[in-house]
C-alpha positions in Angstrom: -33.8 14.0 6.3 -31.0 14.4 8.5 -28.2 14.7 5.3 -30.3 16.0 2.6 -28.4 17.2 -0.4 -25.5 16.2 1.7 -22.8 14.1 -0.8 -21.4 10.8 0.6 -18.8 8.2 -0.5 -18.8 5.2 1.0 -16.0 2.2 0.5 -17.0 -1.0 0.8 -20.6 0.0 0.2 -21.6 -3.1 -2.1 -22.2 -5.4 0.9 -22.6 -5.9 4.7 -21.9 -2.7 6.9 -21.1 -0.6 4.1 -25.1 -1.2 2.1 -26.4 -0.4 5.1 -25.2 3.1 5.3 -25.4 3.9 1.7 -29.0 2.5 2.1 -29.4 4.5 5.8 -27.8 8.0 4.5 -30.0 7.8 0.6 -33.0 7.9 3.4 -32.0 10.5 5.2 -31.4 12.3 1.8 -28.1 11.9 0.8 -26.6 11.4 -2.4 -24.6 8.5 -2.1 -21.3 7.1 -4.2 -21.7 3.3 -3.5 -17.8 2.8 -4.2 -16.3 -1.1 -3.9 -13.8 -3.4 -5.5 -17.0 -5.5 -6.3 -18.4 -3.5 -9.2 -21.4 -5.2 -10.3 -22.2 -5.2 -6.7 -21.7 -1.5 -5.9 -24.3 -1.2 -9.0 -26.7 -3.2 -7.5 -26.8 -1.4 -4.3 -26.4 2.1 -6.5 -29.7 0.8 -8.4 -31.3 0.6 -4.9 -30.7 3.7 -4.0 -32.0 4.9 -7.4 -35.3 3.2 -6.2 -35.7 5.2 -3.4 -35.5 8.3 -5.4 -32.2 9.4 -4.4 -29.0 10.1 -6.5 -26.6 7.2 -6.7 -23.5 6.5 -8.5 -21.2 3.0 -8.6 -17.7 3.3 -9.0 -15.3 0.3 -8.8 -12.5 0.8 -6.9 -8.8 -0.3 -5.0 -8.6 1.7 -2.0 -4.9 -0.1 -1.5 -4.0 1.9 -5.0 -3.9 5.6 -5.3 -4.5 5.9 -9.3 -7.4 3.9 -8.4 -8.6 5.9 -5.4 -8.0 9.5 -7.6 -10.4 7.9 -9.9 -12.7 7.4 -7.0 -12.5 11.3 -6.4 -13.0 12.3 -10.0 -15.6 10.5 -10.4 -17.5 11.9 -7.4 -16.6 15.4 -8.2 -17.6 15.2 -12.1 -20.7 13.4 -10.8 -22.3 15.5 -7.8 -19.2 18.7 -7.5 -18.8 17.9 -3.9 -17.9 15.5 -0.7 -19.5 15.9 2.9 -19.2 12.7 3.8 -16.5 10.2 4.1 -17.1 6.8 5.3 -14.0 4.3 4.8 -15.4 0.6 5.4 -13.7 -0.7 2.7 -11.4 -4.0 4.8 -10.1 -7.7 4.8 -10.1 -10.1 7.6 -7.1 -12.5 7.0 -6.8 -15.7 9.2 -3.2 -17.2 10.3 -0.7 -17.0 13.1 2.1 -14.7 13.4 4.6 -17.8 12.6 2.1 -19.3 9.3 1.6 -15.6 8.4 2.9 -13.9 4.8 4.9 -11.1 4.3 2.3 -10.6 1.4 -0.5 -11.1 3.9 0.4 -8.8 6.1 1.0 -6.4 3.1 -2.0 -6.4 2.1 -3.8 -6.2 5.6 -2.3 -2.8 6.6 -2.5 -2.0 2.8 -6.4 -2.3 2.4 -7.6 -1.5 5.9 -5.1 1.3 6.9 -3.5 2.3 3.4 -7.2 2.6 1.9 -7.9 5.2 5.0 -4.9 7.3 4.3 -5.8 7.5 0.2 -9.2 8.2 0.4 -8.4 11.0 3.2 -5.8 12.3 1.2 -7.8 12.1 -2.1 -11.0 14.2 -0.3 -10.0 15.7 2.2 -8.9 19.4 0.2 -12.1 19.5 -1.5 -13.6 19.4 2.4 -10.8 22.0 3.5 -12.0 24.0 0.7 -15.8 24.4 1.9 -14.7 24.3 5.8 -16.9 21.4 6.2 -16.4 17.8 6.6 -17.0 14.3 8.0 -14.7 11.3 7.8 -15.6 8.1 9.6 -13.8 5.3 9.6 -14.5 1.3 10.1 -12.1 0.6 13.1 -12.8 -2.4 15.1 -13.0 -3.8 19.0 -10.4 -6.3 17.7 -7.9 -3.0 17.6 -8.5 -2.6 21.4 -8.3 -6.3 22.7 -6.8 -8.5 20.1 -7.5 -11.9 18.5 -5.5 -14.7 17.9 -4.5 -15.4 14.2 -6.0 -12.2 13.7 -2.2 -9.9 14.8 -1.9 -8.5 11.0 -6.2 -7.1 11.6 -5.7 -6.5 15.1 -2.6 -4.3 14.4 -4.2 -2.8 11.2 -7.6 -1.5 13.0 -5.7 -0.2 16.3 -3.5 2.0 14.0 -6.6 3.4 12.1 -7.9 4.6 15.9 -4.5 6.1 16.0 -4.7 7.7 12.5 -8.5 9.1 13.3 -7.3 10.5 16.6 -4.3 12.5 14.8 -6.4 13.8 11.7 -9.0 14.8 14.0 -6.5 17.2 15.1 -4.7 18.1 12.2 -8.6 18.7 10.2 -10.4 20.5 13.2 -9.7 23.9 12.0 -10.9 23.5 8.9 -14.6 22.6 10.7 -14.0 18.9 9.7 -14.8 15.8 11.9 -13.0 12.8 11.5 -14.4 9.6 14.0 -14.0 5.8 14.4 -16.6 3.6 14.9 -15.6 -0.3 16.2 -18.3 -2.6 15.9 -18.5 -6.0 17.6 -19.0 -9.7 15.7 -21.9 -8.6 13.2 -24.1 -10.7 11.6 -22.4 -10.2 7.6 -20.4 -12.3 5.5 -16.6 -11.7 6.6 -17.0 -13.6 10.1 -18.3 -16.9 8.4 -15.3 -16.8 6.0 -13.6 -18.3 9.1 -16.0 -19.5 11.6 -18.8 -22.6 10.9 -22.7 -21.2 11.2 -22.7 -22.5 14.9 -19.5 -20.9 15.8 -21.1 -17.5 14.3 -24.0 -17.6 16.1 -22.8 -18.3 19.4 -20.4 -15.4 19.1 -23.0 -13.3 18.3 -25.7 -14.4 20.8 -22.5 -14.1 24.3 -23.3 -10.5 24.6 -24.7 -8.5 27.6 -27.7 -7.3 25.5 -30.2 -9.8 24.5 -29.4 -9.0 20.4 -27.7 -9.7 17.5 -25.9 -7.2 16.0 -26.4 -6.5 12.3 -25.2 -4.2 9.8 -28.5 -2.0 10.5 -27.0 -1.3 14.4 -23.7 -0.4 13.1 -25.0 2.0 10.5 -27.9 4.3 13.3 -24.5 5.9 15.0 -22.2 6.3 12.0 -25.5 8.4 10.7 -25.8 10.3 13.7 -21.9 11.2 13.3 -22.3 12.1 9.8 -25.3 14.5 11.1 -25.3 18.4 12.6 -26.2 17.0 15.6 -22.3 15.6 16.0 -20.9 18.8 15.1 -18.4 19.0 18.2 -17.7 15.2 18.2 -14.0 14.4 16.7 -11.2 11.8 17.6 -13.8 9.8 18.8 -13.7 6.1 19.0 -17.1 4.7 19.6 -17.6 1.1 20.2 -21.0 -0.4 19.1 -21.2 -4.0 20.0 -24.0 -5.1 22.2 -21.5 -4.7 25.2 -19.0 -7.6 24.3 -16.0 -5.5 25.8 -16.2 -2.3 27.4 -13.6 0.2 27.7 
């Protein structure tokens, strides 16, 4: 019971990456804020949660809008009086070339992946500053270090929240608050197939090093060991967790 009693938003929490740290942090005690565009989803996993005997709560939500975001933050405060943990997953992953690409696509990229970091760490991060404790992880991505064709708008969008993580971590250290990245590999959820055929999916996420496909379960063991005491000292951190596709 590694974050017992310990409050936790996640974004994105109603699918994927994000259920499987709501579900990983309700079992190591937390009380979890399962918060996602997809409301009926985010209830689902909430009701989950419930079944485990831990405190949930659902809340729809827009990280890309602020009204929507504060919402987020009153919610969570009328509901459990306090945030630990931050964990912003919430993210698109647009296909199309530079040249093919939208003005509106690219908007929304850098609104929903970076813009939603930025609002939720601006919407919880003086309640944190307030108790001189804190952790913020965000999704980044191995895409952010190495790139992807078709994928420029993502690619530029995921580098800049390793950028934004490093700076916070500075700017929030003196307040005993840790703010990480973690930047997973090709994962074995929904967004990849949005783009890829089966085939294409699993043969991406079978050319590793290591012998294993990653799912959302692998993704979710270190962001619960940064969200723990035992990561006290860790900050600005990027950590890459992807079966040892790239290595930096």
């Amino acid at each position: 019971m590694r974050l017992k009693d310990k409050v936790a938003v996640i974004t994105g929490g109603a699918q994927g990456i994000g259920r499987a740290i709501a579900l990983g942090m309700a079992r190591e005690g937390a009380k979890i804020v399962v918060a996602d565009l997809q409301g009926e989803k985010a209830n689902s996993v909430a009701n989950e949660i419930k079944a485990l005997g831990h405190g949930a709560l659902a809340v729809e939500v827009n990280v890309a809008s602020e009204s929507s975001v504060k919402h987020l933050a009153k919610t969570t405060f009328d509901c459990f009086g306090r945030i630990d943990i931050l964990v912003n997953d919430a993210g698109i992953y647009l296909k199309s070339s530079v040249v093919d690409m939208t003005e509106a696509d690219w908007d929304r990229t850098h609104d929903i992946n970076l813009g939603g970091n930025f609002l939720c760490c601006r919407a919880f991060v003086p309640a944190m500053r307030a108790q001189k404790s804190g952790r913020i992880i965000s999704m980044a991505s191995g895409i952010g270090y190495y790139g992807m064709k078709q994928f420029s708008h993502y690619a530029a969008s995921k580098a800049a929240i390793i950028g934004f993580v490093k700076a916070l971590a500075r700017e929030l250290g003196p307040d005993g608050i840790t703010v990480n990245a973690i930047c997973p590999g090709s994962a074995n959820t929904a967004m990849p197939r949005g783009h890829r055929t089966e085939e294409e999916v699993m043969q991406r996420l079978h050319s590793t090093p290591l012998p294993h496909v990653l799912e959302p379960e692998d993704i979710a063991g270190p962001i619960l060991f940064l969200a723990s005491d035992a990561a006290s000292y860790i900050t600005g951190q990027a950590y890459n967790v992807n079966c040892g596709t790239y290595m930096v």
